[in-house]
N, C-alpha and C positions, 0 to 999 in steps of 0.2 A: 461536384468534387473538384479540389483543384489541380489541373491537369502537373501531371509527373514533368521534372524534369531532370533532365541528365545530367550529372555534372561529371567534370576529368578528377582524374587521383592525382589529389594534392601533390605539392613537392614535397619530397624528404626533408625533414627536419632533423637533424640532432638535436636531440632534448636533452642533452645531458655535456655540460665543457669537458668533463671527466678525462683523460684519457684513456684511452682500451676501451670504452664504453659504445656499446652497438647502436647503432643510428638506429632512430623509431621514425616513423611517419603516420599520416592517418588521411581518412580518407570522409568525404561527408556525403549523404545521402537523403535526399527529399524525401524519400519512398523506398519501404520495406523492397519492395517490388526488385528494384536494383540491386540488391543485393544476392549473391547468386546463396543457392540452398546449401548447399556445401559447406560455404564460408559458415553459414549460421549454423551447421551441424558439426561444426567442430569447436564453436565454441560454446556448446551447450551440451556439454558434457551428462550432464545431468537428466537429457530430456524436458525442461518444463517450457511447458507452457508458454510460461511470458517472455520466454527466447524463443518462439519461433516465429517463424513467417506468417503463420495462420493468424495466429493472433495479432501481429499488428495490423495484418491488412485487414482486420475487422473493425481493429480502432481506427483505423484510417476510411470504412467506408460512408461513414456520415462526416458531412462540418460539424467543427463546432467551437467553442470558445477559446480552445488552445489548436494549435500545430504540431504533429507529431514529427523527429528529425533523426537522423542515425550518424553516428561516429563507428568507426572500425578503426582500428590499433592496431599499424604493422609492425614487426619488427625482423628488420632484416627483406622487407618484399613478402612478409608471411602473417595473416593473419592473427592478435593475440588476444583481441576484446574485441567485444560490441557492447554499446553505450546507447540504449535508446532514451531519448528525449524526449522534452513534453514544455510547451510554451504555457503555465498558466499563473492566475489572475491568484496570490493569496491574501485574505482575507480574514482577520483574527477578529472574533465576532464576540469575545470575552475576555477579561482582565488575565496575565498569563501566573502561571505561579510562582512569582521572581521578585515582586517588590515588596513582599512582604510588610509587617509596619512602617520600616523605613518611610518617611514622608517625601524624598527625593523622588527613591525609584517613583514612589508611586505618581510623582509629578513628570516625570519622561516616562512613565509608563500610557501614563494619560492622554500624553502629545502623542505618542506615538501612537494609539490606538484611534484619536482623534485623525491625523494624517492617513492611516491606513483606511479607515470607512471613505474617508473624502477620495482617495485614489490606491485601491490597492497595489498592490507590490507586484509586479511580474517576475517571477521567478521562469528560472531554467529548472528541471527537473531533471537529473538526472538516474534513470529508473523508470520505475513505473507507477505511474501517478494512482493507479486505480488499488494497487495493492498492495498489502504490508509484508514484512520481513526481509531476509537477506537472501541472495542469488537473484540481486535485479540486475544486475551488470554481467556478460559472458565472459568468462576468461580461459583460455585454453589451459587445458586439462596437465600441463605440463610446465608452465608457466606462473614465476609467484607473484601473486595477484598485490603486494605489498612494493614491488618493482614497478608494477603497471600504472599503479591508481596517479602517482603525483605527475607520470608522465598524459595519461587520459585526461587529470586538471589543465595540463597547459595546452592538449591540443584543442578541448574546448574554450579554451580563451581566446587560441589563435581560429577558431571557429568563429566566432562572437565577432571578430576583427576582418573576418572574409565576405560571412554571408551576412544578410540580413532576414534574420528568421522570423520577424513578427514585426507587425506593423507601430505597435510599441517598443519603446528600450525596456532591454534588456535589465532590473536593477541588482538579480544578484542569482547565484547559482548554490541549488543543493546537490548532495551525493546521498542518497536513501537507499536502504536502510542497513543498519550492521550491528549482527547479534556481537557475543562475549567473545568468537573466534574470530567472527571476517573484521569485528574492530581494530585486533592485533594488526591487519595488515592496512587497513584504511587509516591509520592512524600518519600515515604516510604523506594524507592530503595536508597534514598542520603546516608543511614546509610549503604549500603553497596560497598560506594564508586563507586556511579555512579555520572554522571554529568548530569544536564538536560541541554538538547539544545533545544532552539528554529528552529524549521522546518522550510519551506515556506507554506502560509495557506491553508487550504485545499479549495478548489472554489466548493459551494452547492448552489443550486438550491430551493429555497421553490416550490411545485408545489400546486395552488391554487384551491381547491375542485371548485370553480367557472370553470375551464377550461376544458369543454369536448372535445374542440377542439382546433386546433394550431392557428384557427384563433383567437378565444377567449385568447389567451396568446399573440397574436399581439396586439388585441384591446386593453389590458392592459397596453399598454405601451404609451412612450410620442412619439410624431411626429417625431421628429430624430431618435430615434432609430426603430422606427417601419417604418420606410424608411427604413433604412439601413439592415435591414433581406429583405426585399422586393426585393432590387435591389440585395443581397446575392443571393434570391431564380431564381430574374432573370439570373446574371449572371452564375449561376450551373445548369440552367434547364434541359443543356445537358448533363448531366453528371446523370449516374444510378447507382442506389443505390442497390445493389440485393445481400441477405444472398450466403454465402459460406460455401459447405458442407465441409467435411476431406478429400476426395479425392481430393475438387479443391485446398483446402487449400495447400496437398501435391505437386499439379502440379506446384501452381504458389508460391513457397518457396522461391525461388533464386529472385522474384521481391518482394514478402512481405516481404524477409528482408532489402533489399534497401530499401523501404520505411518504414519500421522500425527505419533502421539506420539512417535515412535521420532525425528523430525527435530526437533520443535520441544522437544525434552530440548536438544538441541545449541545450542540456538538464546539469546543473551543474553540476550532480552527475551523472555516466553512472555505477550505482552500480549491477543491477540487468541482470545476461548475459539471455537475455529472451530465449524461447525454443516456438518456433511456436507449437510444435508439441506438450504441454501442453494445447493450445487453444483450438486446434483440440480434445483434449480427456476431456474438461472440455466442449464441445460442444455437447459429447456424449452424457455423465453423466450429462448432463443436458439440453436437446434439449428444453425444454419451457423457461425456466432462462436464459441462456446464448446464447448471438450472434454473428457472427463473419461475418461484412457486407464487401462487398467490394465495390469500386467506379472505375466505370467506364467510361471510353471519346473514343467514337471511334472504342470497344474494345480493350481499352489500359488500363490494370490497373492502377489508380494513387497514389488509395489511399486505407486503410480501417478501421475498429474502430470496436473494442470488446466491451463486456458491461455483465454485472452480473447482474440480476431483484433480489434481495437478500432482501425478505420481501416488505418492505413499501420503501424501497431504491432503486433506480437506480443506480448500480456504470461505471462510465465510465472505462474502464480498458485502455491497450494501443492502441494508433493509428499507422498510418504509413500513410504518402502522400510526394509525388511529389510537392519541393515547387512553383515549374514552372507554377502552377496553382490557387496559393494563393489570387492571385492578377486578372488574367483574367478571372476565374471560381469562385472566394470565395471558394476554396474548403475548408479550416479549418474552415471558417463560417457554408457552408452547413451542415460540422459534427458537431458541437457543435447544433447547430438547428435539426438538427437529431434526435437527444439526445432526446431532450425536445419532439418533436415530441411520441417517443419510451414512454417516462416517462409518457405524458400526456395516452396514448395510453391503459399502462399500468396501470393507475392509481394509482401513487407510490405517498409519499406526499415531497422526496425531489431526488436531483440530483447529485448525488457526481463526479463532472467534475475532483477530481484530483489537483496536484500540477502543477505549471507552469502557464505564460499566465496569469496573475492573473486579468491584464487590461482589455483583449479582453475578458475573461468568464464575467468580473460585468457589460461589458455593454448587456450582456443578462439574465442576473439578479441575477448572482452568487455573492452570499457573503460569507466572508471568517471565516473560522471555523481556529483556530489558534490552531496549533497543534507542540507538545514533542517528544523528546525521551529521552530514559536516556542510558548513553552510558559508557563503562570503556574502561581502557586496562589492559591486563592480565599483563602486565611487571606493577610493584609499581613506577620505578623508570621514566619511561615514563608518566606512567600516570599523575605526579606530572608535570611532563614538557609541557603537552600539557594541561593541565586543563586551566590555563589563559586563550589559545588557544580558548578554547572549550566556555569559556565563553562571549567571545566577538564574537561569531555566532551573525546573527542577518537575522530576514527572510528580504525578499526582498522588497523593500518600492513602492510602487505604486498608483495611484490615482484611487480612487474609484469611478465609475460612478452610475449612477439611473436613469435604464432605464423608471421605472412605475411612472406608473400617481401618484400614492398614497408612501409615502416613505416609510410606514410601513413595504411594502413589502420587502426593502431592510434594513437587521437589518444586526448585526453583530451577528452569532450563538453561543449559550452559550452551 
């Protein structure tokens, strides 16, 4: 591991010519560890998860392909954000949905996806690489987070210009992720020459205080589809579902990541190089929250699905399965049904299935939560080249199903 080190608190910056305008400062950190508990619990209002200290020193207890880094946001000598970081490799592993017939795009789509295979793009992440939706940045509870964000842009830049955080350059920085509400205030980062891009949406589950049981989440639905989990459940009866400790985790590594890889081949973007052995220590540090199931046929692993109980939230985190069994076993049905099962289990009030699949999550009653990032490149003279680019993103279009009896059930998430 590489060893911690200390660094002093930055000088004060004015971030703002303004006059009257309150001097901000910020502060940089190698290691959760340095930062005192305090600071992190006031600006994680909310309690989750992916703001506290446990959790990053779990991401922090193995190497691995990216760096994890922290920023804290003064204002006035007083703590107003924490910015956790992530040094990785992205990698677009499929045509994006932007050049449509156009024969140009398609011809700088090309160069560009040609360029990216030959040296992916190292990005700054700002957030948390491993998981989706919004509340990935801390903002004190009293503080408008719409004041904070363009000042957070330029301490990471003057960040980028202190330390040297990876052995590679740095080629450009995102801010993830920001539903219909926190986009109103990240909209803030445009003045500092970021781009918003539309994402693919995020597939959520409402879970309905009415459902104490899985069966009660059948009943709810209409006759086709509550057939079709049915004969799901028929076909995977054989197939066992049983949590995995760190030790088995470590055993069966070389088959959990074939079926890793086996998903994230499918997947557009293969940005994030995952690290088993991250699960394995966020299983620790978290034995009642976090799961790490495996699926078995035979005793043959096929498959398995992590998941974070984070509050009143369920988050699916990644899967891995054998697609050999999609079709004779259901097994990507059995797991999303899993899920729900877990979430009902747990009494959470929604389900955050994740990006991807967008068709097969809404016929189990996920609807789509439409989600941002705002993204630059560190070069001025690229960034002007690919902004068009960047503008003509567009998430993936799909037909919305409704599984329950009642449509209210299926809204679109604001």
């Amino acid at each position: 591991m590489q060893a911690v080190l200390k660094y002093p608190l930055e000088e004060s910056r004015c971030l703002s010519t303004k006059k009257g305008v309150t001097n901000f400062s910020w502060q940089y950190f190698s290691s959760i560890s340095q930062i005192s508990e305090d600071t992190l619990s006031i600006l994680n209002p909310s309690d989750s998860h992916y703001l506290s200290a446990e959790y990053w020193k779990a991401m922090e207890k193995h190497d691995s392909k990216y760096r994890f880094h922290y920023l804290i946001l003064e204002k006035q000598g007083k703590a107003v954000a924490f910015v956790p970081i992530a040094c990785v490799p992205v990698k677009i592993s499929k045509p994006l949905p932007s050049s449509g017939k156009n024969s140009y795009w398609k011809q700088v789509e090309s160069t560009f996806l040609r360029l990216n295979e030959t040296c992916p793009a190292k990005m700054l992440i700002c957030g948390n690489p491993l998981a989706n939706g919004p509340g990935q940045i801390g903002i004190h509870p009293y503080e408008a987070a719409g004041e904070l964000y363009p000042r957070i842009a330029q301490a990471v830049q003057q960040l980028l210009g202190r330390h040297r955080l990876d052995e590679a350059r740095i080629q450009g920085i995102v801010f993830k992720d920001f539903d219909a509400y926190t986009n109103e205030q990240a909209e803030t980062l445009a003045g500092q020459a970021y781009e918003q891009v539309q994402t693919d949406d995020n597939m959520v589950l409402h879970v309905d205080e009415s459902w104490q049981l899985f069966e009660d989440y059948l009943a709810a639905m209409k006759t086709k589809f509550r057939t079709k989990a049915k004969r799901a459940q028929k076909l995977s009866q054989e197939i066992e579902c049983r949590p995995m400790s760190a030790n088995e985790i470590d055993d069966q590594r070389e088959q959990l990541n074939k079926l890793l890889e086996a998903v994230k081949s499918q997947s557009q973007f293969d940005a994030i190089p995952i690290d088993l052995k991250h699960y394995a220590a966020l299983q620790e540090k978290f034995p009642k929250d976090f799961s790490f199931d495996g699926y078995w046929l035979n005793d043959q692993l096929i498959g398995f699905k992590t998941a974070m109980h984070n509050g009143q939230q369920l988050d699916a985190h990644y899967i891995g399965m054998n697609y050999e069994y999609t079709r004779s076993h259901a097994l990507y049905q059995r797991i999303l049904y899993d899920y729900i099962q877990m979430g009902i289990d747990k009494r959470v009030s929604t389900i955050n299935f994740g990006r991807t699949a967008e068709e097969i999550k809404s016929t189990i009653g996920a609807t789509p939560q439409p989600l941002n990032i705002y993204m630059r490149h560190n070069n001025r003279l690229i960034q002007q080249l690919i902004r068009p680019f960047l503008r003509r993103i567009t998430p993936n279009r799909y037909p919305l199903r409704q599984p329950f009896k009642s449509e209210t059930k299926l809204q679109l998430i604001k």
